[in-house]
TORKOL-4160 file (C-alpha; in steps of 0.2 Angstrom, whole numbers, padded with zeros to 4 digits, m for minus):
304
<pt num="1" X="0000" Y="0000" Z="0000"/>
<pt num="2" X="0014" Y="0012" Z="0004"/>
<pt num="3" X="0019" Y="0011" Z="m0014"/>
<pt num="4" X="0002" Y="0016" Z="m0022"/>
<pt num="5" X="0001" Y="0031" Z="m0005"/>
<pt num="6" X="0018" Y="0038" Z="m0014"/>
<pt num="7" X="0013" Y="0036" Z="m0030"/>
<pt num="8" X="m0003" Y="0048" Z="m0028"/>
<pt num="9" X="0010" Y="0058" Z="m0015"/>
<pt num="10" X="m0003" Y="0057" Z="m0003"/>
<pt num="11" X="0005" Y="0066" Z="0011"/>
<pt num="12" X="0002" Y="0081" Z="m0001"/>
<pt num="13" X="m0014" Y="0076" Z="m0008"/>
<pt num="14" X="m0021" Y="0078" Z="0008"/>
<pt num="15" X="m0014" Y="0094" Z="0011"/>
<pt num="16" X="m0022" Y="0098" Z="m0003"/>
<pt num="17" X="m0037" Y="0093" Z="m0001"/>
<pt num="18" X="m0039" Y="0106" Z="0013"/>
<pt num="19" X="m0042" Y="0121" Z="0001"/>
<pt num="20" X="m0058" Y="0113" Z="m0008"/>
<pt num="21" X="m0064" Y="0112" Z="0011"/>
<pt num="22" X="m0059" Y="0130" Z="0013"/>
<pt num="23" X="m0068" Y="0137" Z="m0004"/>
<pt num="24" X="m0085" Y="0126" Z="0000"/>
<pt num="25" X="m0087" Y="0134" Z="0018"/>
<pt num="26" X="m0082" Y="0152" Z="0013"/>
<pt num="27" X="m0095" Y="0151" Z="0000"/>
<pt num="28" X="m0109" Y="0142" Z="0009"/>
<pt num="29" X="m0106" Y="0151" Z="0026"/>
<pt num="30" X="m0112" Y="0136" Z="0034"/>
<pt num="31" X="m0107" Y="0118" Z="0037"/>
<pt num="32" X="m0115" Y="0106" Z="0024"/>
<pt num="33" X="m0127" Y="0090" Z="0028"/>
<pt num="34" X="m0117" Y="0076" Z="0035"/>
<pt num="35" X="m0121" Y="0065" Z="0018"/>
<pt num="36" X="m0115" Y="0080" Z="0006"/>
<pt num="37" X="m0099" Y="0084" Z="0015"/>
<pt num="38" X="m0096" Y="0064" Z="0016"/>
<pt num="39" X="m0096" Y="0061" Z="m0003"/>
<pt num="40" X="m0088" Y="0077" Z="m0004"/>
<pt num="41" X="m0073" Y="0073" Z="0005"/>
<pt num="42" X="m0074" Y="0054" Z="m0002"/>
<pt num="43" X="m0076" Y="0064" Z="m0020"/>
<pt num="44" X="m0059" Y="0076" Z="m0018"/>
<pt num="45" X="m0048" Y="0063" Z="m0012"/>
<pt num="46" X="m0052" Y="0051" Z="m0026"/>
<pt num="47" X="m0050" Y="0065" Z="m0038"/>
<pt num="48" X="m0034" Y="0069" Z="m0030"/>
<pt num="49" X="m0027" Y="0054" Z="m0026"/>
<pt num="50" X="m0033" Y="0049" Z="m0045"/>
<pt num="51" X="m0024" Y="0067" Z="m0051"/>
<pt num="52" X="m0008" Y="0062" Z="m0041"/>
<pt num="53" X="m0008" Y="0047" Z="m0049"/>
<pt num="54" X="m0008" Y="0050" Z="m0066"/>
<pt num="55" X="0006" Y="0063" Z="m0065"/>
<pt num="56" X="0018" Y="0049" Z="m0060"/>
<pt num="57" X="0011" Y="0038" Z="m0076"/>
<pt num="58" X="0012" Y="0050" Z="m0091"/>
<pt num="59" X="0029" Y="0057" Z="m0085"/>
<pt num="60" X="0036" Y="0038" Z="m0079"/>
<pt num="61" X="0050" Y="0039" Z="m0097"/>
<pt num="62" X="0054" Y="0057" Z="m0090"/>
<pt num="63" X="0057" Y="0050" Z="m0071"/>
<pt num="64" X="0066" Y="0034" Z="m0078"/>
<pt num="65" X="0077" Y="0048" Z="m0086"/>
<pt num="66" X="0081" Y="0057" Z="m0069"/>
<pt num="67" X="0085" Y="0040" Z="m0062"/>
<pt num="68" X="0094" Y="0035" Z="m0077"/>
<pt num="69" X="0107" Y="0048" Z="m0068"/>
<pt num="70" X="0111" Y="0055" Z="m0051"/>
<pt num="71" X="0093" Y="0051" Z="m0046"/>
<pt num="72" X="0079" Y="0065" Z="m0042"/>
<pt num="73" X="0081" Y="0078" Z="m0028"/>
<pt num="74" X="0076" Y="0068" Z="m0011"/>
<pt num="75" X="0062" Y="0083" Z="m0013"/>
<pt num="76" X="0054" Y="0095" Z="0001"/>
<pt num="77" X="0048" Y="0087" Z="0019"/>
<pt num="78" X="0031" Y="0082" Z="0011"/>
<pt num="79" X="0034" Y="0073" Z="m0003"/>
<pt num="80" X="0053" Y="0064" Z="0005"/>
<pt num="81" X="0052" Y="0048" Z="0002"/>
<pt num="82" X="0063" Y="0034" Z="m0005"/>
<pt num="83" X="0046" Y="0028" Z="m0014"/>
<pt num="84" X="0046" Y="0045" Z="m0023"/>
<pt num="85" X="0040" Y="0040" Z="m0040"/>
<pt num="86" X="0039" Y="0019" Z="m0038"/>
<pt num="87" X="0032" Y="0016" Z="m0057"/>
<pt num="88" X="0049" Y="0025" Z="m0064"/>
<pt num="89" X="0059" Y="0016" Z="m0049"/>
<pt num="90" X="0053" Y="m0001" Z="m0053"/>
<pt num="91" X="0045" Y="m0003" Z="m0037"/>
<pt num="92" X="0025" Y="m0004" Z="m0044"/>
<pt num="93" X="0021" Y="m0010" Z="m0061"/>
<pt num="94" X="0013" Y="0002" Z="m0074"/>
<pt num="95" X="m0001" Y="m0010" Z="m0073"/>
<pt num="96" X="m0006" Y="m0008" Z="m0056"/>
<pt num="97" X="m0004" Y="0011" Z="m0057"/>
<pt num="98" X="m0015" Y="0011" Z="m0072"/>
<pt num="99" X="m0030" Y="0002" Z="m0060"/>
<pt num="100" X="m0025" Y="0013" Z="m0046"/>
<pt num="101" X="m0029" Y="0027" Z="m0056"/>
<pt num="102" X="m0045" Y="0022" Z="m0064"/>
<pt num="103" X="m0053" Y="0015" Z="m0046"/>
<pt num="104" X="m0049" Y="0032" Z="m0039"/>
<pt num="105" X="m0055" Y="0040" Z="m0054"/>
<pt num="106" X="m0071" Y="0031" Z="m0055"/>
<pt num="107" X="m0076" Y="0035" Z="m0037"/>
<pt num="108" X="m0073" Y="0057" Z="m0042"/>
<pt num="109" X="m0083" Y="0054" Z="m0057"/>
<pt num="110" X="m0100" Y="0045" Z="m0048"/>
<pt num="111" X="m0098" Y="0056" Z="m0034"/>
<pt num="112" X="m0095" Y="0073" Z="m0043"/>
<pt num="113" X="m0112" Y="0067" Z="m0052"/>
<pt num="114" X="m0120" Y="0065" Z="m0037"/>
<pt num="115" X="m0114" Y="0081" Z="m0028"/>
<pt num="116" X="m0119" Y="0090" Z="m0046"/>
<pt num="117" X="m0119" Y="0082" Z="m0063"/>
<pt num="118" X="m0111" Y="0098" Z="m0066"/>
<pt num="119" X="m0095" Y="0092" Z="m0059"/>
<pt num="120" X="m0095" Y="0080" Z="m0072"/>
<pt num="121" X="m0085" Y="0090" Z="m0082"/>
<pt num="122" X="m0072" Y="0098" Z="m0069"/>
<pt num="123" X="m0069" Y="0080" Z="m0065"/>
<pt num="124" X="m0066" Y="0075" Z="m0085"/>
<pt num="125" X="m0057" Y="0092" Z="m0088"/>
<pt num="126" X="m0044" Y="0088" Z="m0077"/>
<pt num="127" X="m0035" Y="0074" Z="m0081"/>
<pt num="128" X="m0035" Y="0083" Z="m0098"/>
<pt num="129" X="m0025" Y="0097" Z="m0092"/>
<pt num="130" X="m0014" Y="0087" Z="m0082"/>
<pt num="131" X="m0010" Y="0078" Z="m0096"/>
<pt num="132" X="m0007" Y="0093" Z="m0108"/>
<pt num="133" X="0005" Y="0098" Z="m0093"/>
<pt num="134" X="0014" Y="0083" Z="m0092"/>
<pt num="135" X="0017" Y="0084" Z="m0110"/>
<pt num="136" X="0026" Y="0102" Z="m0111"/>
<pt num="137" X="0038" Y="0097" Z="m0097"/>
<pt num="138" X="0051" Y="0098" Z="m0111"/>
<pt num="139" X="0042" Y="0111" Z="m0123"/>
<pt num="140" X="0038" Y="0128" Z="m0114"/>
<pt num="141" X="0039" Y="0135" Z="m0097"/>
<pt num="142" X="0021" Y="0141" Z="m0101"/>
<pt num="143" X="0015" Y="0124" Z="m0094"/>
<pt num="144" X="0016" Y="0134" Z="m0076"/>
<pt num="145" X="m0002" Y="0142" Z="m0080"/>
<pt num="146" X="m0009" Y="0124" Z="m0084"/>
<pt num="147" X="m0003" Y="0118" Z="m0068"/>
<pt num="148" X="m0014" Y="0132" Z="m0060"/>
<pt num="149" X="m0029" Y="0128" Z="m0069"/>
<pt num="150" X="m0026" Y="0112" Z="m0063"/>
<pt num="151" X="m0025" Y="0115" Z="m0047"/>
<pt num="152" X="m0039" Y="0130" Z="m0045"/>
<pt num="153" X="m0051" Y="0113" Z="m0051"/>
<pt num="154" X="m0054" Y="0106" Z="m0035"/>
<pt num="155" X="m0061" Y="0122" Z="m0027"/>
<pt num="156" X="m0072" Y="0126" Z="m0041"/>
<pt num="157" X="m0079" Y="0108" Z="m0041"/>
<pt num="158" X="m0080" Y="0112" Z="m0021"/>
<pt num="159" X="m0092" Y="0127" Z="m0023"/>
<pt num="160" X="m0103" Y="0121" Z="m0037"/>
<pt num="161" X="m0106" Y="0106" Z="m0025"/>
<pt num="162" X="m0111" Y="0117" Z="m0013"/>
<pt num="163" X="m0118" Y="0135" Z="m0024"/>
<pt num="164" X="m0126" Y="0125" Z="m0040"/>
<pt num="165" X="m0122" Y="0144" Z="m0046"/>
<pt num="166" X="m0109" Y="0156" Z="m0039"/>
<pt num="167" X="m0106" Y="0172" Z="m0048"/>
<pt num="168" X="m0093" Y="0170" Z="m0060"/>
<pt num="169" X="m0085" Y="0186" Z="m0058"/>
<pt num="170" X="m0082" Y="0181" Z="m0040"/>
<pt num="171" X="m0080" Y="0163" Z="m0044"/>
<pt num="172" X="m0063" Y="0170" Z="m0059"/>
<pt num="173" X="m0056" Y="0179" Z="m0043"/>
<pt num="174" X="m0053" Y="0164" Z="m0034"/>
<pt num="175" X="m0047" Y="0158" Z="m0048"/>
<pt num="176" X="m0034" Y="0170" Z="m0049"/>
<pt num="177" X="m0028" Y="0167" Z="m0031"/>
<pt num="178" X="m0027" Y="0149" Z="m0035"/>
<pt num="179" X="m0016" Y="0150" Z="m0049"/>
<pt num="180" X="m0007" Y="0163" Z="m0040"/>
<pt num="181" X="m0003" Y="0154" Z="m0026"/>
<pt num="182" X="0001" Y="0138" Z="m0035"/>
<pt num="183" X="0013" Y="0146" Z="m0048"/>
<pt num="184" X="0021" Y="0156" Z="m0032"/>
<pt num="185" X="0021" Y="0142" Z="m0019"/>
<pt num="186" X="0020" Y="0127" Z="m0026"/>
<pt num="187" X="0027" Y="0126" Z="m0045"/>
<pt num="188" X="0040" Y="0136" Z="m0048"/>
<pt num="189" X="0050" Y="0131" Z="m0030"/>
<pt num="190" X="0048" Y="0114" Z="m0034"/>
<pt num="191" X="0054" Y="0115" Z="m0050"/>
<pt num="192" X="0069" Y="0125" Z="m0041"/>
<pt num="193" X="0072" Y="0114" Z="m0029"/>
<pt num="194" X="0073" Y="0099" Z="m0044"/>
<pt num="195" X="0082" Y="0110" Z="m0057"/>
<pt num="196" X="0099" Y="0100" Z="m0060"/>
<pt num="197" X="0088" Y="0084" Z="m0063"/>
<pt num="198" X="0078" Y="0093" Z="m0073"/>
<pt num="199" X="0093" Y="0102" Z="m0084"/>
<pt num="200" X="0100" Y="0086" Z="m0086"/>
<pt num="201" X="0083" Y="0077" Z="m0094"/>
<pt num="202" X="0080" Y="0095" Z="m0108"/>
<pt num="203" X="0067" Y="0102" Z="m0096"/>
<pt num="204" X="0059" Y="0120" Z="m0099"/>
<pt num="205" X="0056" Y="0125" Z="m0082"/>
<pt num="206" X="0054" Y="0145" Z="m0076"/>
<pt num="207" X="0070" Y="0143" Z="m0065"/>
<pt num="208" X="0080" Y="0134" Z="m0081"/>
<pt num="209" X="0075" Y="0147" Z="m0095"/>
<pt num="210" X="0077" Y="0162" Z="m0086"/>
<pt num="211" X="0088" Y="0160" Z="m0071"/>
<pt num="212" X="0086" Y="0160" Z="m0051"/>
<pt num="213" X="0085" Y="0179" Z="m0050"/>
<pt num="214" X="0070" Y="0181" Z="m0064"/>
<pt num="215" X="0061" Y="0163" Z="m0056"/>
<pt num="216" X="0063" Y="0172" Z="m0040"/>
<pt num="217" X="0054" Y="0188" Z="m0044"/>
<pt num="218" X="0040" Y="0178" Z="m0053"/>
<pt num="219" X="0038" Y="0169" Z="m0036"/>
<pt num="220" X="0038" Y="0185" Z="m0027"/>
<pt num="221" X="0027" Y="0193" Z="m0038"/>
<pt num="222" X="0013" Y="0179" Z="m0038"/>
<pt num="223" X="0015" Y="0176" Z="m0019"/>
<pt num="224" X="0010" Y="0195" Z="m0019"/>
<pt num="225" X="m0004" Y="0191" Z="m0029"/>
<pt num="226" X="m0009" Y="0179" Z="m0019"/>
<pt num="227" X="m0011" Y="0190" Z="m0004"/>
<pt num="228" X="m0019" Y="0204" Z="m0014"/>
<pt num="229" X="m0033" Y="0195" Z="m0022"/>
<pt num="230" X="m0035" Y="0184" Z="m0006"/>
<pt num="231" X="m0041" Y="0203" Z="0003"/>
<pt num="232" X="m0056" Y="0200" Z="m0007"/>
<pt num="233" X="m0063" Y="0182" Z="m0007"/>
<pt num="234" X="m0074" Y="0186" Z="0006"/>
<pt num="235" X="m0087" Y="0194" Z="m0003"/>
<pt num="236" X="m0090" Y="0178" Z="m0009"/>
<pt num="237" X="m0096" Y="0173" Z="0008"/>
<pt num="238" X="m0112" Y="0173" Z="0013"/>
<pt num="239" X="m0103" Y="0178" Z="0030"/>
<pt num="240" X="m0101" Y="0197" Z="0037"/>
<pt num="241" X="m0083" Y="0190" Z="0039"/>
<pt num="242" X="m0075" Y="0209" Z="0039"/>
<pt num="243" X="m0059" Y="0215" Z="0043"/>
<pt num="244" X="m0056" Y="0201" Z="0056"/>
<pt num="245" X="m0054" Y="0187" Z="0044"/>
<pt num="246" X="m0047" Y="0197" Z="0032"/>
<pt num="247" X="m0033" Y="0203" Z="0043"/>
<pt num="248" X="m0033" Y="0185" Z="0047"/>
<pt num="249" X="m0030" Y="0176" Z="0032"/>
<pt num="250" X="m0018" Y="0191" Z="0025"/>
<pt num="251" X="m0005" Y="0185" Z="0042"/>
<pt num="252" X="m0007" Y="0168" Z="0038"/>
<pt num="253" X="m0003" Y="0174" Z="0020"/>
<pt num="254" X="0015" Y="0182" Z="0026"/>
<pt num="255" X="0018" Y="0170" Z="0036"/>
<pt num="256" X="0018" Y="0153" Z="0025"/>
<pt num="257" X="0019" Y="0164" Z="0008"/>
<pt num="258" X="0029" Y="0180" Z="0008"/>
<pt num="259" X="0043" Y="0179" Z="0021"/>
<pt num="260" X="0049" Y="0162" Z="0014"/>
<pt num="261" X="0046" Y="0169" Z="m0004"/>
<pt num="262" X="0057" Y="0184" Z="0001"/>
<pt num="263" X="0071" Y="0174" Z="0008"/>
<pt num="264" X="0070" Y="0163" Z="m0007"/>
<pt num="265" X="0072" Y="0181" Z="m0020"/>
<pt num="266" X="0086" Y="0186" Z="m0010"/>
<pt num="267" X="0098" Y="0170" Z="m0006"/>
<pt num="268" X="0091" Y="0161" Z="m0022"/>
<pt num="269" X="0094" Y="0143" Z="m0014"/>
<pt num="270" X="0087" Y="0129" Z="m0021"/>
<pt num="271" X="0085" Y="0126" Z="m0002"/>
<pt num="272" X="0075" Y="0140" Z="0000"/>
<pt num="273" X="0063" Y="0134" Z="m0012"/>
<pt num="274" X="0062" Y="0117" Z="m0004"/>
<pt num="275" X="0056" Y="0126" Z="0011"/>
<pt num="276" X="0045" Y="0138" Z="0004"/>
<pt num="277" X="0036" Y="0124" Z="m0006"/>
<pt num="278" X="0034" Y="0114" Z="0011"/>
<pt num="279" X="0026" Y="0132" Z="0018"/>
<pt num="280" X="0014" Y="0134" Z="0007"/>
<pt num="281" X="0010" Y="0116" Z="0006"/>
<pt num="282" X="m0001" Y="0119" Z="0023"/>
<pt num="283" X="m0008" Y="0137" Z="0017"/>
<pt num="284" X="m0022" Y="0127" Z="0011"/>
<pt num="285" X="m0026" Y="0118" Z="0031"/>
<pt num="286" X="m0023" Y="0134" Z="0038"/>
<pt num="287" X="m0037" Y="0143" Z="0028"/>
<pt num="288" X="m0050" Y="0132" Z="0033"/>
<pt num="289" X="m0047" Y="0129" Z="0051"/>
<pt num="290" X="m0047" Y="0150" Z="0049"/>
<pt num="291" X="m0065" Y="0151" Z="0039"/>
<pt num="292" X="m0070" Y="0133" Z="0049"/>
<pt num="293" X="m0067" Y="0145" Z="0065"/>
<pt num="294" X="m0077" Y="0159" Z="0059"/>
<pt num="295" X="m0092" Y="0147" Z="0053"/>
<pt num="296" X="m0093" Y="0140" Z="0071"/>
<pt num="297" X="m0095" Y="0157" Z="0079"/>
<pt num="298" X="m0106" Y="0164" Z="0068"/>
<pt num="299" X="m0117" Y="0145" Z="0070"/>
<pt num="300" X="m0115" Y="0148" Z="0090"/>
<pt num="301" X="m0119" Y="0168" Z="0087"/>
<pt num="302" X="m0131" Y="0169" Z="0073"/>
<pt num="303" X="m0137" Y="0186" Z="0080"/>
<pt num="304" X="m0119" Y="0193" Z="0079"/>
């Protein structure tokens, strides 16, 4: 089991998971039924843990590359593992990764069209667009804005579960923040923090095209994004949530986001990144234990 749990990087997925929690209850205001938030749950992590998955098998000739040499980067403090990729490492047959994947994909797809057969196609647009990322690993840096469509799925499939239909203007600024946050937090320091494996295997990552200092003002500048648009995701709340949890979310913004971004952009470590991508890994937990805190109260206060 530990091989499959590494192959769909589950210490990550879960993680990651956290911010479709977050997006459903800023949205709703309120907790959901116990049977919607059940299958919702049950519904990301398959479609997580199916997403994961599926990275690992259209990139296994790539990995087999990296391991062909020096072998890839022991990675950031969520993803370490000596099972890092098992298909490329021999470890787990394509086989059984291929049925790993579809069983997980199969249980996103029945229960996205439980939750809202309009889910249906979040959950068949993604492996799309993780494919078509996959595939420019070694044609053009520009694969850093698929990965955030990628990643701003789950959320959107959280709050059409939840709001059959969200205003769109507000539903394109969350959006925003998503990508910005992955391209700041997530995908460019790990493409840092792997660049020698990747230069050796022809990759077009930001940090190989253009060099640490450019990769580390893009980070900078979308991790200051990230804040910015983060000020205004309230309104989509049905919530008074105010100043408080603004003020709130903007610390815990500086905090995992922007001081390890700015050290990053003025030591350019590879290090740096490592840690940076291992902050803003638990941005997504801390935002909903932060609107999970602020539903409670207003549950135990409606009057307030």
């Amino acid at each position: 089991m530990r091989k499959f749990l590494a192959l769909s990087r589950s210490t990550h997925g879960v993680l990651d998971i956290a911010m479709p929690g977050f997006a459903a209850l800023l949205w709703l205001g309120h907790f959901p039924s116990w049977p919607v938030l059940l299958v919702a749950l049950l519904t990301a992590l398959a479609g997580y843990t199916a997403l994961y998955a599926l990275n690992d098998l259209i990139g296994v000739e790539v990995d087999r590359e990296k391991f062909a040499g020096a072998g890839p980067n022991p990675g950031y403090s969520v993803e370490a593992s000596d099972l890092r990729y098992p298909i490329a490492q021999g470890k787990l047959s394509l086989r059984a990764g291929i049925l790993w994947f579809t069983g997980w994909y199969l249980i996103a797809l029945v229960g996205a069209w439980w939750l809202n057969p309009l889910l249906v196609a979040v959950v068949l647009a993604a492996p799309v667009l993780e494919a078509l990322y996959c595939k420019l690993f070694k044609v053009s840096h520009w694969r850093v804005i698929v990965s955030g469509l990628v990643k701003s799925l789950g959320p959107v499939a959280a709050v059409l579960a939840v709001v059959p239909r969200p205003d769109p203007a507000l539903l394109a600024l969350m959006v925003a923040w998503l990508m910005a946050w992955e391209i700041g937090g997530q995908n460019v320091p790990a493409d840092w923090n792997d660049v020698e494996e990747d230069r050796r295997v022809g990759a077009r990552t930001i940090p190989l095209v253009f060099g640490e200092r450019i990769a580390g003002t893009v980070v900078l500048i979308a991790l200051l994004a990230t804040l910015a648009l983060g000020w205004f995701l309230p309104l989509a709340s049905p919530l008074p949530l105010g100043l408080p949890f603004q003020l709130a979310m903007l610390a815990i913004g500086a905090v995992l986001l922007l001081i390890p971004g700015f050290r990053l952009f003025r030591s350019h470590e590879g290090r740096g990144a490592a840690r940076l991508f291992d902050r803003a890994s638990l941005y997504p937990l801390a935002l909903l234990a932060l609107v999970s805190g602020f539903v409670l109260w207003y549950w135990l206060h409606p009057a307030a």
